[in-house]
Steps between C-alpha positions, in 0.01 A plus 500: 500500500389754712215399780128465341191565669465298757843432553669578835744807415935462613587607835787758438718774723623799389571863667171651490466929432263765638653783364722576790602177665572132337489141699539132432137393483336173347202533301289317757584790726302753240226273468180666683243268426650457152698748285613666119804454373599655216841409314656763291877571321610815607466773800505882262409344203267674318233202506539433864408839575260509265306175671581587876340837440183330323487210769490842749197664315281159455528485846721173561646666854116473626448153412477260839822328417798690474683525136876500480740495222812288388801608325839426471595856595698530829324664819616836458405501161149363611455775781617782281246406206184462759634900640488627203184351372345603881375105495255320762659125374804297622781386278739174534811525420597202274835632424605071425195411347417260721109570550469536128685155395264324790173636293723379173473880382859597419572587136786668308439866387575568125771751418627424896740273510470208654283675776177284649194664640152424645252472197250724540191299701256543785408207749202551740586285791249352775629503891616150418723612196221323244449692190178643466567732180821535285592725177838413338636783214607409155694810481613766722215789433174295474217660761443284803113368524410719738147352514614164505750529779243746692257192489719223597591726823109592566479053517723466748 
């Protein structure tokens, strides 16, 4: 089940992308007084662009916290999609799922094979990893609450 308000978030390590460089970091080392993390399946995909572009225009890079991404797409990958889409957020690199399987998001694609990725979902995360606000898709094109996730970030 993946962590519920409240809840204190998994500690996970993964390369972590800028758009030019990539690094092992944990999460903790993101956290600035709490952070966003938003889960998604691929880097290029159509949705992912679509949502990293409207995270950009709500605003999301000025929040207090900083908001970074998780995919399973390999750092390269990761800094070539936040070039092209001239992006202010960070990317991990999940290229073994790990982070996702910790937040028990991991779920087979249809038409893909046997192929697992993060399930679309949004955690809001206090500086001591605590939920404070979460969204979790059904599907993988449902809008993200803005307001909702906007709120839970002005609480913290």
């Amino acid at each position: 089940m993946p962590p519920s308000e409240g809840e204190r978030a998994p500690e996970f390590e993964a390369l972590l992308c800028d758009g030019e460089t990539f690094r092992s970091r944990r999460l903790t080392d993101v956290l600035d007084g709490g952070c966003v993390i938003v889960f998604y399946g691929f880097s290029f995909s159509a949705i992912a662009e679509n949502w990293w572009k409207r995270y950009d225009r709500a605003g999301w890079a000025d929040f207090s916290i900083p908001v970074v991404g998780v995919s399973r797409d390999g750092p390269y990958a990761q800094n070539a999609f936040l070039r092209y889409l001239d992006s202010p957020f960070e990317l991990f690199s999940d290229v073994d799922g790990t982070a996702a399987a910790s937040y028990d998001l991991l779920t087979e694609r249809d038409g893909m094979g046997a192929t697992r990725t993060a399930r679309r979902a949004v955690f809001v995360l206090d500086a001591e990893r605590r939920v404070a606000g979460r969204w979790l898709a059904d599907d993988w094109i449902s809008p993200v609450p803005h307001e909702e996730i906007e709120a839970a970030v002005t609480e913290l």
